[in-house]
Biopython code that builds the backbone (N, CA, C, O; Angstrom):
import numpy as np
from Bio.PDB.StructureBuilder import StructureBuilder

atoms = [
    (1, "UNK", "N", (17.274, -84.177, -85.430)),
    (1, "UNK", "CA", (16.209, -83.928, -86.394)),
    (1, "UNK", "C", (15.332, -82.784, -85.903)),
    (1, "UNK", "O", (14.993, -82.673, -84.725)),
    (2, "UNK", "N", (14.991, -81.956, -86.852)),
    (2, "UNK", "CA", (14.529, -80.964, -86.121)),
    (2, "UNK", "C", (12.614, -81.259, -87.153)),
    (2, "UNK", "O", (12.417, -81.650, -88.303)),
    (3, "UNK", "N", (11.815, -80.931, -86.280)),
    (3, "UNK", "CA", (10.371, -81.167, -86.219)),
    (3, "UNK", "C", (9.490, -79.956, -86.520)),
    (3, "UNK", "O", (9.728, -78.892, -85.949)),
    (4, "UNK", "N", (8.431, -80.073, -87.433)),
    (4, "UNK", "CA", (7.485, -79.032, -87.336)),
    (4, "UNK", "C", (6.211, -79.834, -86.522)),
    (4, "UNK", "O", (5.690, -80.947, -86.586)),
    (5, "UNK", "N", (6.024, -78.558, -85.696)),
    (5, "UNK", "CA", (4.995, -78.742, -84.392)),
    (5, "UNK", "C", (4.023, -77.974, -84.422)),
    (5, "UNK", "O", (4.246, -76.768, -84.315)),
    (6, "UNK", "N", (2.656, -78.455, -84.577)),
    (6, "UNK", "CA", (1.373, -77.957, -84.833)),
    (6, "UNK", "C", (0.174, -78.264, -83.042)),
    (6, "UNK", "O", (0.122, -79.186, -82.228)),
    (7, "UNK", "N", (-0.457, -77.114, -83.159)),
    (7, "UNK", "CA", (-0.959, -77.347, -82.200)),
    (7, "UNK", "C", (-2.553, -77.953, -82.793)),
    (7, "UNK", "O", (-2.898, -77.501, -83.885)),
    (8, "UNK", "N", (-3.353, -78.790, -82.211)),
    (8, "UNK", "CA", (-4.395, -79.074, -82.662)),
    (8, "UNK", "C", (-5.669, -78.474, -81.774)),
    (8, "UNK", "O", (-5.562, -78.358, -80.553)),
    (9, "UNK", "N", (-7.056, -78.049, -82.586)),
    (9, "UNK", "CA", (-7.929, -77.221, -81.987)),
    (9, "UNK", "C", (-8.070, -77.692, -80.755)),
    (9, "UNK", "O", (-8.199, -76.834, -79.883)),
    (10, "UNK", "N", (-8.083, -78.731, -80.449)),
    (10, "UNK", "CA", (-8.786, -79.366, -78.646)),
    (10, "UNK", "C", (-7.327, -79.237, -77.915)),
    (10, "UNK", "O", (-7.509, -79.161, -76.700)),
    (11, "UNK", "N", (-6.062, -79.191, -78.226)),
    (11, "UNK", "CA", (-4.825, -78.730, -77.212)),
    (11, "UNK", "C", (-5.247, -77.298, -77.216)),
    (11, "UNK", "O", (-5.552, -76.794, -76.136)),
    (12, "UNK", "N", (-5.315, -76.341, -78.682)),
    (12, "UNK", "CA", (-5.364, -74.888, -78.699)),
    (12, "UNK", "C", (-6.815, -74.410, -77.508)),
    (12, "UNK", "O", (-6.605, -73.737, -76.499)),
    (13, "UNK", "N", (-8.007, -74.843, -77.846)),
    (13, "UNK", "CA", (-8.585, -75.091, -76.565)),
    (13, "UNK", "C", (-8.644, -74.987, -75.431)),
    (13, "UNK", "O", (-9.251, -74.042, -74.927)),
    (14, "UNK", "N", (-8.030, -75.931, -74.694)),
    (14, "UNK", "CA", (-7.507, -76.238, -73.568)),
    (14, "UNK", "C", (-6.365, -75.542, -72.924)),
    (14, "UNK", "O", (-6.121, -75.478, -71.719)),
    (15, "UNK", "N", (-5.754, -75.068, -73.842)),
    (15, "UNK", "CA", (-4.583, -73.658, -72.913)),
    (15, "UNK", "C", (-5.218, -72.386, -73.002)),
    (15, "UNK", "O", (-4.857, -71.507, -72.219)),
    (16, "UNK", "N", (-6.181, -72.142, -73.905)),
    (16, "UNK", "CA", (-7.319, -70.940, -73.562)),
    (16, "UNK", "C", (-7.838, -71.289, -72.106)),
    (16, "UNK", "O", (-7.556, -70.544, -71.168)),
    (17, "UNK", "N", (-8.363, -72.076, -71.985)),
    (17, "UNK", "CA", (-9.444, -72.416, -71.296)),
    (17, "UNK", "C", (-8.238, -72.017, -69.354)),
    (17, "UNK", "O", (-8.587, -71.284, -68.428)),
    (18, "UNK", "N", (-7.100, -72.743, -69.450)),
    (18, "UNK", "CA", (-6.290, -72.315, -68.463)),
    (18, "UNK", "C", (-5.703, -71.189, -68.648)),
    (18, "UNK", "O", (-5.560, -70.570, -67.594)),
    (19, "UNK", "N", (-5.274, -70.630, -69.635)),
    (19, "UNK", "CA", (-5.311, -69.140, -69.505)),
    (19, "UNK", "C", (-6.353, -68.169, -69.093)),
    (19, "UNK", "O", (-6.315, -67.435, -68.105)),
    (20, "UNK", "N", (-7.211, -68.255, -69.912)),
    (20, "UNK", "CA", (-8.646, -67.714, -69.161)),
    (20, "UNK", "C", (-8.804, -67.770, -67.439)),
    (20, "UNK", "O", (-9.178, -66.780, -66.809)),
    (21, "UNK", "N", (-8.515, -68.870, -66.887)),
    (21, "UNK", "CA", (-8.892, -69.036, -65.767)),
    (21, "UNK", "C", (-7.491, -68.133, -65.127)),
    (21, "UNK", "O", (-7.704, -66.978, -64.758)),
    (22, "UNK", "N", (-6.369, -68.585, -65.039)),
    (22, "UNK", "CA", (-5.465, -67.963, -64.406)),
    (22, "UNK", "C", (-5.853, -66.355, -64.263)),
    (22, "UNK", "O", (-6.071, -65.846, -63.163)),
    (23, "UNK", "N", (-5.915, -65.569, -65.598)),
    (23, "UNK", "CA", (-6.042, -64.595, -65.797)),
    (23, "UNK", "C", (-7.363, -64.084, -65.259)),
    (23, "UNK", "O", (-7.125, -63.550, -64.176)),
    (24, "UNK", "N", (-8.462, -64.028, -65.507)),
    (24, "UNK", "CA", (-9.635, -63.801, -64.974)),
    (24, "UNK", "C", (-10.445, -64.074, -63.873)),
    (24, "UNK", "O", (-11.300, -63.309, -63.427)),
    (25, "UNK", "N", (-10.111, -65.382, -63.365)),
    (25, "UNK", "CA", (-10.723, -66.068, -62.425)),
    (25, "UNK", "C", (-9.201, -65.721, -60.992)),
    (25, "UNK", "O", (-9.440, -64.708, -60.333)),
    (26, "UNK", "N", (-8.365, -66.180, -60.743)),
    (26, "UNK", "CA", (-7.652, -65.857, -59.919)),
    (26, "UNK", "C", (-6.986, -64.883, -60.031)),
    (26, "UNK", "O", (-6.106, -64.652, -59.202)),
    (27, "UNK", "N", (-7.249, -63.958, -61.196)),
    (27, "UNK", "CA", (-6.948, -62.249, -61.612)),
    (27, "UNK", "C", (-5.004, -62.448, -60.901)),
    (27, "UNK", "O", (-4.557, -62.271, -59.768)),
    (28, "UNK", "N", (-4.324, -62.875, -62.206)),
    (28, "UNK", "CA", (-2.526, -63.251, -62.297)),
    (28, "UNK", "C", (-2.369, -63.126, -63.550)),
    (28, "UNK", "O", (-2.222, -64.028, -64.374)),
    (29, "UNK", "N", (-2.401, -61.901, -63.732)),
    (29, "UNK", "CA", (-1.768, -61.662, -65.501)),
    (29, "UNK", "C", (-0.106, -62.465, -65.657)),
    (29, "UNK", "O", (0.448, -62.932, -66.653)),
    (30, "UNK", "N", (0.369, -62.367, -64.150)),
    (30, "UNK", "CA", (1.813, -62.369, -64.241)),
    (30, "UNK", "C", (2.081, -63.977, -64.389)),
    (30, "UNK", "O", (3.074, -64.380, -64.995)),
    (31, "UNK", "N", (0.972, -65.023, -63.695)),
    (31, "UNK", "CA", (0.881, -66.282, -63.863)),
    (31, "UNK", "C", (0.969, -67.025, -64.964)),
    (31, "UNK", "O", (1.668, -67.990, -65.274)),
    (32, "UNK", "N", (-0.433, -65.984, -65.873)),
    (32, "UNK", "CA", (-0.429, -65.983, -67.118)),
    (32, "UNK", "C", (0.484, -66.375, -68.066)),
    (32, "UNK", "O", (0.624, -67.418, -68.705)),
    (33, "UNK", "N", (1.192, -65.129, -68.022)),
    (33, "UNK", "CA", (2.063, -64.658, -68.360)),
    (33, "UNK", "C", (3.470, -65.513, -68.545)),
    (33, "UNK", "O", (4.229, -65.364, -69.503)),
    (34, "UNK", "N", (3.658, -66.349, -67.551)),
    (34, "UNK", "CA", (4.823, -67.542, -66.972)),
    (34, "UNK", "C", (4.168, -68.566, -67.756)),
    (34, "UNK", "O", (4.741, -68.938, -68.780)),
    (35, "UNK", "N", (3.385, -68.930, -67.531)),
    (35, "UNK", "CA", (2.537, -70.150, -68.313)),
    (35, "UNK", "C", (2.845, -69.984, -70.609)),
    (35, "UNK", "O", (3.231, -70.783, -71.462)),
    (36, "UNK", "N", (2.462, -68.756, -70.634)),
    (36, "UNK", "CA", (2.697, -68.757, -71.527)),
    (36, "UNK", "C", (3.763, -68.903, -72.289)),
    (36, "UNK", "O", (3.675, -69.282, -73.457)),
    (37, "UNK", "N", (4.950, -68.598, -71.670)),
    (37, "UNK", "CA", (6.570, -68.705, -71.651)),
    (37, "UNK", "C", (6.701, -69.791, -71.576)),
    (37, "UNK", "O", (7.564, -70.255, -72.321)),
    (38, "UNK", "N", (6.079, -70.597, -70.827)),
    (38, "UNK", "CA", (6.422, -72.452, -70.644)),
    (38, "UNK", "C", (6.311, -72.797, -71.559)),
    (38, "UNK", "O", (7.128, -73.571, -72.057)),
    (39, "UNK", "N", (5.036, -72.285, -72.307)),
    (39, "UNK", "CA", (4.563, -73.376, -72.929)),
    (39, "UNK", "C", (5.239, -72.942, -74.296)),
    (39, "UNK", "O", (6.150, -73.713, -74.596)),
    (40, "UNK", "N", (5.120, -72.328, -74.840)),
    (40, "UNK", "CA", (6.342, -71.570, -75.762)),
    (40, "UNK", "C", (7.575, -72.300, -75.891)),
    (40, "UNK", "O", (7.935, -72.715, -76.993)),
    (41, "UNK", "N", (8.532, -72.564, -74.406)),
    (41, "UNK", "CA", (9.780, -73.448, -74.018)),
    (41, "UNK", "C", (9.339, -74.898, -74.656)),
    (41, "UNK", "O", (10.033, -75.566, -75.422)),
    (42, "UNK", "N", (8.262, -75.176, -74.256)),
    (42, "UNK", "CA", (7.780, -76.448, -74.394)),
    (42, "UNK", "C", (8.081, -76.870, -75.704)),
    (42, "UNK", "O", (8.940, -77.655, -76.106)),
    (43, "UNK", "N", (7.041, -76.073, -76.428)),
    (43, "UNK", "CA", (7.106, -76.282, -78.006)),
    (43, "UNK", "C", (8.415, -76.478, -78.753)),
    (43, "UNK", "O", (8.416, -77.413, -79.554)),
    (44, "UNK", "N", (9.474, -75.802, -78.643)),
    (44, "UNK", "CA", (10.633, -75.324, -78.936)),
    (44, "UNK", "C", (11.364, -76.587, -78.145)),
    (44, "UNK", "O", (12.401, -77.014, -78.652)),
    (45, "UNK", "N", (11.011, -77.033, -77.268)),
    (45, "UNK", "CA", (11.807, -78.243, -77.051)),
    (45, "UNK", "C", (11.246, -79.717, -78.066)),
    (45, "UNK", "O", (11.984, -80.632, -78.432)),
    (46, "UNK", "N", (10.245, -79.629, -78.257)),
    (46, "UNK", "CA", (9.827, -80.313, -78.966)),
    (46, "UNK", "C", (10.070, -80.224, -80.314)),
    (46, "UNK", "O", (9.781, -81.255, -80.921)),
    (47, "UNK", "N", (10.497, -79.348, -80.963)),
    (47, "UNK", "CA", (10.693, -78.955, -82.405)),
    (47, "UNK", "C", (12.053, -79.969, -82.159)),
    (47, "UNK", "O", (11.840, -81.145, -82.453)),
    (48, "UNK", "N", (13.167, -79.708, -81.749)),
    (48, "UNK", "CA", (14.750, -80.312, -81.085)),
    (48, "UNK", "C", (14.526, -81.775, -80.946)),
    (48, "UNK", "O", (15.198, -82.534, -81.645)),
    (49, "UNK", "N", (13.592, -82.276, -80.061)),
    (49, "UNK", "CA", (14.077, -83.447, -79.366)),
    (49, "UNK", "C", (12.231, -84.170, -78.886)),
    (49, "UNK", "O", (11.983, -84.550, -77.742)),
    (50, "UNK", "N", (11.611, -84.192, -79.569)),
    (50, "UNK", "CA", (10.307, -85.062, -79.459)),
    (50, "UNK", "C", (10.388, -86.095, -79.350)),
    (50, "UNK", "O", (9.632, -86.704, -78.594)),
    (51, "UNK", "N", (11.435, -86.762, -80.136)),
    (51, "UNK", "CA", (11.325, -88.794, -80.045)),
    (51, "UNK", "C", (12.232, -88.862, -78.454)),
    (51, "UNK", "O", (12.177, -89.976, -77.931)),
    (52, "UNK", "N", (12.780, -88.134, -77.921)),
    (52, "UNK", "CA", (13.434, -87.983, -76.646)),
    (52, "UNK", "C", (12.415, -88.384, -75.585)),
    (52, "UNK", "O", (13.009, -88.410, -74.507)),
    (53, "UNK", "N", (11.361, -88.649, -75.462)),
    (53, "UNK", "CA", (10.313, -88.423, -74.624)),
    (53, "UNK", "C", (9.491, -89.406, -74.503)),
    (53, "UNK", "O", (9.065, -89.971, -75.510)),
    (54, "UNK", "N", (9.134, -89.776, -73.290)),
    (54, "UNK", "CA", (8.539, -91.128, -72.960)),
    (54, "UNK", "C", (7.392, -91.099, -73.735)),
    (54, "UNK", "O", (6.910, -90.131, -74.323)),
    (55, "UNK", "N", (6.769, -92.889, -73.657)),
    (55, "UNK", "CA", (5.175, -92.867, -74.331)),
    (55, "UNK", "C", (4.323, -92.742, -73.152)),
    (55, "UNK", "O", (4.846, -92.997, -72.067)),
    (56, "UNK", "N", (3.160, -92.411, -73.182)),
    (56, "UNK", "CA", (2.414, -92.757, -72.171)),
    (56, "UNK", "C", (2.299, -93.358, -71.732)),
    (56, "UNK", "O", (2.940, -94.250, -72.289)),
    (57, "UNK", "N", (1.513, -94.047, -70.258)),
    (57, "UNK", "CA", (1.616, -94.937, -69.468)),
    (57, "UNK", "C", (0.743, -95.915, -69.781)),
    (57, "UNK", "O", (1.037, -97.109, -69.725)),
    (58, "UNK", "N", (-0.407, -95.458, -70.135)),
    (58, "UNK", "CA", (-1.388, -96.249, -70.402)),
    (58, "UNK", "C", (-1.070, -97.390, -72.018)),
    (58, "UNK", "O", (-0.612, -96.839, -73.019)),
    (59, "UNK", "N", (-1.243, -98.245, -72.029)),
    (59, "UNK", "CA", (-1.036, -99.550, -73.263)),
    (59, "UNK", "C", (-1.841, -98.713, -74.827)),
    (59, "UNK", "O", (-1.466, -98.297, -75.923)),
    (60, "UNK", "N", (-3.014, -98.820, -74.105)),
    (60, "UNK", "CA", (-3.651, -98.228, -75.544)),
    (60, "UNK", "C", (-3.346, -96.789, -75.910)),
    (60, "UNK", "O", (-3.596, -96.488, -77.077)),
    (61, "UNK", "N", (-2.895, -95.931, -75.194)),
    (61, "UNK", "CA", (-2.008, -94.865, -75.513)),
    (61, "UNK", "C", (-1.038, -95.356, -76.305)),
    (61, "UNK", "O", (-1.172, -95.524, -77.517)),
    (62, "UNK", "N", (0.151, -95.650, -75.544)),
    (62, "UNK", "CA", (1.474, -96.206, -76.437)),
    (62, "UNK", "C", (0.709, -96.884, -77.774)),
    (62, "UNK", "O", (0.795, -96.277, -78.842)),
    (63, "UNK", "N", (-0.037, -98.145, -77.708)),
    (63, "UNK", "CA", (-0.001, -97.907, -79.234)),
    (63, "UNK", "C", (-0.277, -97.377, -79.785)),
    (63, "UNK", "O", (0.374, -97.373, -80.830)),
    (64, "UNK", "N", (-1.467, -96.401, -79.711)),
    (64, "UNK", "CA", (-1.590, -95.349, -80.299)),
    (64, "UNK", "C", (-0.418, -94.163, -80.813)),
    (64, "UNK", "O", (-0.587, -93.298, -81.673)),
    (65, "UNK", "N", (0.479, -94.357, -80.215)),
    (65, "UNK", "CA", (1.615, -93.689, -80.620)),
    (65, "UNK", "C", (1.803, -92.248, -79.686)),
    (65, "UNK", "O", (2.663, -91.429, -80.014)),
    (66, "UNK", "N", (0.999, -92.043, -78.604)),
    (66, "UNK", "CA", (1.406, -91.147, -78.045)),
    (66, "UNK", "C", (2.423, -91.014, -77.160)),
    (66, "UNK", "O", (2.903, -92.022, -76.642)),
    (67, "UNK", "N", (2.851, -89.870, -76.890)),
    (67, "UNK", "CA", (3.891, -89.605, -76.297)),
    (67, "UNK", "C", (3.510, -88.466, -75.076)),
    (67, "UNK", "O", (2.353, -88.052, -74.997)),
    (68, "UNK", "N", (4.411, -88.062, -74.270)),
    (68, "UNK", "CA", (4.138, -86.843, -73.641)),
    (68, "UNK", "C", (5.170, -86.147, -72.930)),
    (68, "UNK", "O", (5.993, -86.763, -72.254)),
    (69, "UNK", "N", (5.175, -84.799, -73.051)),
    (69, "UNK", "CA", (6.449, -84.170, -72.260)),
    (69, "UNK", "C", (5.739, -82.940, -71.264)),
    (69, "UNK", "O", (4.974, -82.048, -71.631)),
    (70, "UNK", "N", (6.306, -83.232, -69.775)),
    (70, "UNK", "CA", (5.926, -81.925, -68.962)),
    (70, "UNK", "C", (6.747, -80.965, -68.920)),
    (70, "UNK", "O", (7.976, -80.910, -68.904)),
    (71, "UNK", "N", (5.918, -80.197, -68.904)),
    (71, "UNK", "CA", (6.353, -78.024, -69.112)),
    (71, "UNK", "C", (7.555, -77.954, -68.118)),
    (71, "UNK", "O", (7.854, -78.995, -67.533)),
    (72, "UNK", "N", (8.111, -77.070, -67.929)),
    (72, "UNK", "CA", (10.126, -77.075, -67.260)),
    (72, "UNK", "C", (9.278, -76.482, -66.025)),
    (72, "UNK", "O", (9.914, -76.921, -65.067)),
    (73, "UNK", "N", (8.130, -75.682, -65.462)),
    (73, "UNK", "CA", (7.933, -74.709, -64.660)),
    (73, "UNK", "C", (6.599, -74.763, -64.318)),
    (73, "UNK", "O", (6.122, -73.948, -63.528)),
    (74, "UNK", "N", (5.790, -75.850, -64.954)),
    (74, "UNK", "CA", (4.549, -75.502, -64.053)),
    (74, "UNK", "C", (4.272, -76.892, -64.371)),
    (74, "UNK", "O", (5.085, -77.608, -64.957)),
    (75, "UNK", "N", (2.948, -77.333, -63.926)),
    (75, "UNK", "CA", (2.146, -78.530, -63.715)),
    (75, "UNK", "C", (1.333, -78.893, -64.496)),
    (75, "UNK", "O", (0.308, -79.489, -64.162)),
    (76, "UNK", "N", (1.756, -78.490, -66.120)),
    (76, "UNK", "CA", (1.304, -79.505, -67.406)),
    (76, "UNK", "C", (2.293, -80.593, -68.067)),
    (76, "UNK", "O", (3.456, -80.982, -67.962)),
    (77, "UNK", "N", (0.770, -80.924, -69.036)),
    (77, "UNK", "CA", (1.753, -81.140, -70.139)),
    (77, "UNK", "C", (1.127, -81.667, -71.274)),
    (77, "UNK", "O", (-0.085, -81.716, -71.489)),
    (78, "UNK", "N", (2.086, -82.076, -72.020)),
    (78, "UNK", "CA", (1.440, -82.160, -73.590)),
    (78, "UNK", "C", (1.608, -83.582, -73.875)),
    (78, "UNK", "O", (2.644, -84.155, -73.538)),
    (79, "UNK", "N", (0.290, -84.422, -74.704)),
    (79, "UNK", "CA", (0.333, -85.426, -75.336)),
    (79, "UNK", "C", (0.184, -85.117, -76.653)),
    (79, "UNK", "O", (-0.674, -84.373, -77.127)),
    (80, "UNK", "N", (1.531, -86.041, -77.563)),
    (80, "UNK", "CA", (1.569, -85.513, -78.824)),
    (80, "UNK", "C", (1.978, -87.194, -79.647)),
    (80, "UNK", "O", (2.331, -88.278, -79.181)),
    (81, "UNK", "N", (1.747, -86.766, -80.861)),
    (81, "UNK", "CA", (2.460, -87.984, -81.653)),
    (81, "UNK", "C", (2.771, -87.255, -82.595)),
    (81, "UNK", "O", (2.219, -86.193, -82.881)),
    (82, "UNK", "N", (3.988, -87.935, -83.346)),
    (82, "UNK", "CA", (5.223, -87.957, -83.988)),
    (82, "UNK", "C", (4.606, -89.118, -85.190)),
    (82, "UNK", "O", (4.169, -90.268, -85.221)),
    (83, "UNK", "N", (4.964, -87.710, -86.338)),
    (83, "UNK", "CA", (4.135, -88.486, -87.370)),
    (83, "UNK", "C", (5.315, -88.146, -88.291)),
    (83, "UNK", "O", (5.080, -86.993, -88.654)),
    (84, "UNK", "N", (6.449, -88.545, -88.850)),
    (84, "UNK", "CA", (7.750, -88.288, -89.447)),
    (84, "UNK", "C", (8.535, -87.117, -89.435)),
    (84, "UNK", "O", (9.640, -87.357, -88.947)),
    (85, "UNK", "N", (8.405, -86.021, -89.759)),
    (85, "UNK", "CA", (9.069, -84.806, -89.324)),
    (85, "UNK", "C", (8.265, -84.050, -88.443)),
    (85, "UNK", "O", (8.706, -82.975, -88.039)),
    (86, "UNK", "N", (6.916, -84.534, -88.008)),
    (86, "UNK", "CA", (6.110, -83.347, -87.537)),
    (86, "UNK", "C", (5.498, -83.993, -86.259)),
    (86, "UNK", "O", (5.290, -85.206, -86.283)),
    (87, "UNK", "N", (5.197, -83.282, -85.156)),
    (87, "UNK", "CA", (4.611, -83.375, -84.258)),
    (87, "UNK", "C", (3.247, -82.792, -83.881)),
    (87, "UNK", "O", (2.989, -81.589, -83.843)),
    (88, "UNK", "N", (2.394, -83.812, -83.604)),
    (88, "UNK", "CA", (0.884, -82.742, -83.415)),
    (88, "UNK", "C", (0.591, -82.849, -81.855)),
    (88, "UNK", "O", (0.061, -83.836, -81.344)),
    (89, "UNK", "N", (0.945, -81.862, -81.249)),
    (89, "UNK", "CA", (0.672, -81.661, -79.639)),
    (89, "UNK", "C", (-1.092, -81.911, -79.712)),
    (89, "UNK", "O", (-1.716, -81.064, -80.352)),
    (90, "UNK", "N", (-1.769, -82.894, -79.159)),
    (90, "UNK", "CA", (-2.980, -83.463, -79.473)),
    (90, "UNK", "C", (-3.636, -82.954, -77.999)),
    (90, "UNK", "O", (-4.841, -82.780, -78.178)),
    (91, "UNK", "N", (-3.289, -82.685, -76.736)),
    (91, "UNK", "CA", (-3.963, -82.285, -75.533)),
    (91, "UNK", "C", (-2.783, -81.635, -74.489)),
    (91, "UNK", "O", (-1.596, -81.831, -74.232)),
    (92, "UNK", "N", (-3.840, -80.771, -74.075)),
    (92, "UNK", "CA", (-2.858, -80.243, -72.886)),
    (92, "UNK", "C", (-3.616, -80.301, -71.786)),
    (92, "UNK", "O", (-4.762, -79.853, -71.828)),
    (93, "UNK", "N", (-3.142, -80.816, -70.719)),
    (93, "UNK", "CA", (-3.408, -81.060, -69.637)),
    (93, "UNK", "C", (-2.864, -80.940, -68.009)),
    (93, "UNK", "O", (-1.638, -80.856, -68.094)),
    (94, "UNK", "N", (-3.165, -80.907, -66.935)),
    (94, "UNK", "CA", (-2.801, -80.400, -65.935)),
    (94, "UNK", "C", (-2.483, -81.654, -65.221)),
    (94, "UNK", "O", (-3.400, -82.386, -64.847)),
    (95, "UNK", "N", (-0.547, -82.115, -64.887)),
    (95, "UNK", "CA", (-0.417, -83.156, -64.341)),
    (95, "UNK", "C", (-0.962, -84.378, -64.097)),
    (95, "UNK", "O", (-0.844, -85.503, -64.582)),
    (96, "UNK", "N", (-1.972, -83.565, -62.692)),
    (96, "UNK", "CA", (-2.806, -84.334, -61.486)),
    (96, "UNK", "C", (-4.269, -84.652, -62.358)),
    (96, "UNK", "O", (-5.286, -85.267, -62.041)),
    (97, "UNK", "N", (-3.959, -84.101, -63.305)),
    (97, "UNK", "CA", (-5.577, -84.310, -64.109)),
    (97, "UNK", "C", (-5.728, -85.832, -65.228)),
    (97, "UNK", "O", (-5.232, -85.869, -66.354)),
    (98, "UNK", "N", (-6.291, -86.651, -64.774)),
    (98, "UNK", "CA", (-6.851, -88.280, -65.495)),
    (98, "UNK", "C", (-6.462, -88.304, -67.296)),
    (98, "UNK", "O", (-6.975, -89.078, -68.104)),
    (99, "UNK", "N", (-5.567, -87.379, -67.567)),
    (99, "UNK", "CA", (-5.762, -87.399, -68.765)),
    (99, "UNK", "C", (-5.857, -88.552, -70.084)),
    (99, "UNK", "O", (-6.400, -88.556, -71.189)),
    (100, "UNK", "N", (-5.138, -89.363, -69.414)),
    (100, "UNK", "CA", (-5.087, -91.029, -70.403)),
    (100, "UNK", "C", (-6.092, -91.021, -70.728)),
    (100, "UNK", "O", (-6.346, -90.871, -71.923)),
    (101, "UNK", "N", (-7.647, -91.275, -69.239)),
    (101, "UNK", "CA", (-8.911, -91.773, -69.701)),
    (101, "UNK", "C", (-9.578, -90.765, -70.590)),
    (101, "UNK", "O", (-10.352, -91.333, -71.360)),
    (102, "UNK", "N", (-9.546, -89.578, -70.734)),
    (102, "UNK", "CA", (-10.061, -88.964, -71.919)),
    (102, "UNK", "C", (-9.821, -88.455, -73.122)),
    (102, "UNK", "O", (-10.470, -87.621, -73.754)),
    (103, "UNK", "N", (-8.809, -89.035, -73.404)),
    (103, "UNK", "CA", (-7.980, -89.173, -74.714)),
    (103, "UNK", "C", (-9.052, -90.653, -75.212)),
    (103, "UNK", "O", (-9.306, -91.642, -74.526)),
    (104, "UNK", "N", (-9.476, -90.360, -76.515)),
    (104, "UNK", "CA", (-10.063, -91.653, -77.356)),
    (104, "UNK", "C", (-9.226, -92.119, -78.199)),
    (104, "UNK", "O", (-9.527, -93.086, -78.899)),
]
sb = StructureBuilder()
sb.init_structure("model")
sb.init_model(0)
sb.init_chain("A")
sb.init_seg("    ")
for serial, (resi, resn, name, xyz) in enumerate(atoms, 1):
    if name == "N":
        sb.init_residue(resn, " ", resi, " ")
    sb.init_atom(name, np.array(xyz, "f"), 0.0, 1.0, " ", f" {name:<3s}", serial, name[0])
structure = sb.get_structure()
């Protein structure tokens, strides 16, 4: 089944916010640059194969219906739910980063 995948303002957000930093703050256009390619891969894997992908760990996540898949090359990833043909990537986040608890 193939999926249309929307990014939502607080994921769109949040990969500014790490782009910005890569790029400006540790001055790595080329980091950037890789990151952006991931995440690109990412999406595109998700269009293919979204129900492929574990739920979150946390209980009230799963029922909530989220899901999440990490990037092939760096240390994110995306929580999304799967709403019949479409996927809304809902946060992006950095591995090591608490993300369950700030998801409402």
């Amino acid at each position: 089944m193939r999926y249309n995948v929307s990014v939502s303002d607080l994921a769109c957000e949040q990969y500014d916010k790490f782009l910005d930093y890569i790029y400006y703050t540790l001055l790595n256009p080329l980091a950037a640059d890789s990151l952006m390619q991931d995440f690109d891969t990412t999406i595109n894997i998700l269009e293919e194969h979204a129900e492929s992908f574990g739920y979150c760990k946390s209980e009230r996540l799963r029922k909530q219906g989220f899901h999440k898949i990490h990037f092939r090359q760096h240390r994110y990833l995306f929580v999304y739910r799967i709403k019949k043909d479409s996927v809304i990537v809902e946060g992006m986040y950095r591995e090591l980063q608490d993300y369950e608890n700030s998801i409402g």
